[in-house]
N, C-alpha and C positions, 0 to 999 in steps of 0.2 A: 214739610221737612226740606225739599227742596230748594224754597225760598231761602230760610236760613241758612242751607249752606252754603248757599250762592253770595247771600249777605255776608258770612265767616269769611269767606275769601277771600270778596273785596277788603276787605276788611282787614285781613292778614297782608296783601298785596300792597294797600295802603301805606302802611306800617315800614312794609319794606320797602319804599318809600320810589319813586322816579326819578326823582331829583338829591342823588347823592350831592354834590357838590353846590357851595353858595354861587349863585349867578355872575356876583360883580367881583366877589376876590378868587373863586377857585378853590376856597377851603373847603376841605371835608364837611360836611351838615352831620351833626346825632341826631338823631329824632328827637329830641328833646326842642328843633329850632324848628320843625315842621309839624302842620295840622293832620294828626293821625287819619282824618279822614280822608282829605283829598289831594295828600300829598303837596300839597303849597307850604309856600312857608307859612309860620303860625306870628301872630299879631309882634310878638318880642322879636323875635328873627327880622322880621320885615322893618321894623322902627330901628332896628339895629342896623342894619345896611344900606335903607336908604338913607339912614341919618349923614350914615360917613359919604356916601355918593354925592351928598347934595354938599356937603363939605369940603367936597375936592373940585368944583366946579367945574365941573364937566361942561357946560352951555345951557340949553335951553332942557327943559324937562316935562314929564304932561303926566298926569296922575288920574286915574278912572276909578270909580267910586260906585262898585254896580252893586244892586241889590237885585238877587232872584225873587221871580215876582212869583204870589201862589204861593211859596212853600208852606205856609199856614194851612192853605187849602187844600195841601197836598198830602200836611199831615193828617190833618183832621179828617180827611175822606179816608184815604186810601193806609195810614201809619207813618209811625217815624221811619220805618226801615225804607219804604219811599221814599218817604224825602233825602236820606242820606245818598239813597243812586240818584235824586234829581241834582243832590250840591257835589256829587262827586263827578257827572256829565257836564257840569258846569264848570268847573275845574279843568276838566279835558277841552271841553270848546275856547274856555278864555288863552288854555294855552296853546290851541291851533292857529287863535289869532293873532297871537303876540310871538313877540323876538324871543330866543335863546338865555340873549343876555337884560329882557326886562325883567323887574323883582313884581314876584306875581305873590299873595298870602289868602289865604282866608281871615278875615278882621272879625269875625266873629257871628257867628248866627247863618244865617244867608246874606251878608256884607260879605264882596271880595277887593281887592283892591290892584291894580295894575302901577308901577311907575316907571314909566315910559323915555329913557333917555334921548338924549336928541332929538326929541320928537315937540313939535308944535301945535296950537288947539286945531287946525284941521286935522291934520294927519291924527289926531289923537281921537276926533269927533269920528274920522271914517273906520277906525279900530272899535270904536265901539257901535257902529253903526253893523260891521263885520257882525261882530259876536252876535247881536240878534236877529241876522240874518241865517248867522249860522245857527244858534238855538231853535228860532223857528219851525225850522229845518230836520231836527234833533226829533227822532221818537225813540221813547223811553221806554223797552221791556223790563216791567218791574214784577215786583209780587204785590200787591194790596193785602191789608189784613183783613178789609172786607171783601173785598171780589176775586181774590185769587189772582191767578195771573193777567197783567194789565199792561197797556200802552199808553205810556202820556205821550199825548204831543202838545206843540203848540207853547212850548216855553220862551220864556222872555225873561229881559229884564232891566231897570231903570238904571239910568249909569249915570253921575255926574262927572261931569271933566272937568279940569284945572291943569292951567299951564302958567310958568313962568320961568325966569333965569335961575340956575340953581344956589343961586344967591340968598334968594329970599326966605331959607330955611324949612322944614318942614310941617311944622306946626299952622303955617298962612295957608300952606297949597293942603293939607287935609280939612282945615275949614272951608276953603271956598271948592273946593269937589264934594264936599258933606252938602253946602249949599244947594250946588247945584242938584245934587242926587236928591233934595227934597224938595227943590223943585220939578225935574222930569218925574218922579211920583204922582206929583199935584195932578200933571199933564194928561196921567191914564199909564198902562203898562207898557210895555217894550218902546222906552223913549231913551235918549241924550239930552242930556243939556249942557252947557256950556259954561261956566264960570263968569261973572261979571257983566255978561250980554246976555242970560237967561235967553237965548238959544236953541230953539228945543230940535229935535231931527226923530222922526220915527223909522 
């Protein structure tokens, strides 16, 4: 009973969300533009604002493309309700490492996505380099549906990056960060890789 109420919480706390205001114009957010889960913006929201961001040219832009590694394995050993505190700690670390003002979502599933303004493919590589140094890092007090109460550690996860001028729209830079993220996949767990120079960084 414990576990579930601890789950209800997060869960309510979610909902009431962290991120009242859009990052790049300042407007109010409904929850209706945010992933009830982990408080990020939700896939609509996110395409909705980087669209206009990448519209007003701002300069150079860098886009991260991570997928949480395991959570398959996280469901299936330990429950879903696991897995939701593993994508909801991953939520927390992706935004310890990133700026105030970058548009951070959940894309769906255990896909999150970061777009990264001003920012270039190194500085973009060592931001995602951050994040699984910080996950690694990360142990997880959760409840198991098998085991009772549990610690994951040892989290990771595959990120591909893509960078270019905010010119070139957003439809180019989420193909080639999709790319590269199924490339640092191929690689093994907790990797980078790099857009166009396949790249990889552990």
């Amino acid at each position: 009973m414990f576990g579930l109420d601890r789950w209800l919480r997060a869960r309510r706390a979610a909902r009431e969300c962290t991120q009242a205001v859009c990052p790049t114009c300042g407007r109010p957010l409904s929850h209706d533009g945010l992933d009830w889960l982990t408080g990020l913006l939700n896939r609509g929201a996110w395409d909705h604002h980087a669209g206009r961001l990448l519209a007003e040219g701002a300069g150079p832009v860098a886009l991260l493309m991570a997928d949480l590694d395991k959570l398959k394995w996280i469901n299936d050993v330990h429950g879903h309700l696991a897995g939701d505190e593993a994508l909801r700690r991953f939520a927390t670390v992706l935004r310890s490492v990133t700026r105030s003002h970058d548009l951070l979502a959940r894309y769906g599933g255990d896909e999150f996505l970061a777009l990264l303004p001003g920012t270039d493919a190194d500085a973009a590589l060592d931001v995602a380099q951050r994040l699984n140094t910080e996950l690694s890092g990360t142990r997880l007090d959760t409840v198991s549906a098998r085991d009772g109460q549990v610690a994951l550690t040892g989290l990771s996860a595959s990120v591909g990056v893509a960078a270019q001028d905010t010119d070139g729209g957003l439809e180019p830079l989420l193909l080639a960060a999709d790319a590269a993220l199924l490339a640092a996949k191929r690689d093994g767990r907790g990797r980078s890789c790099l857009s166009g120079t396949f790249q990889l960084r552990r």
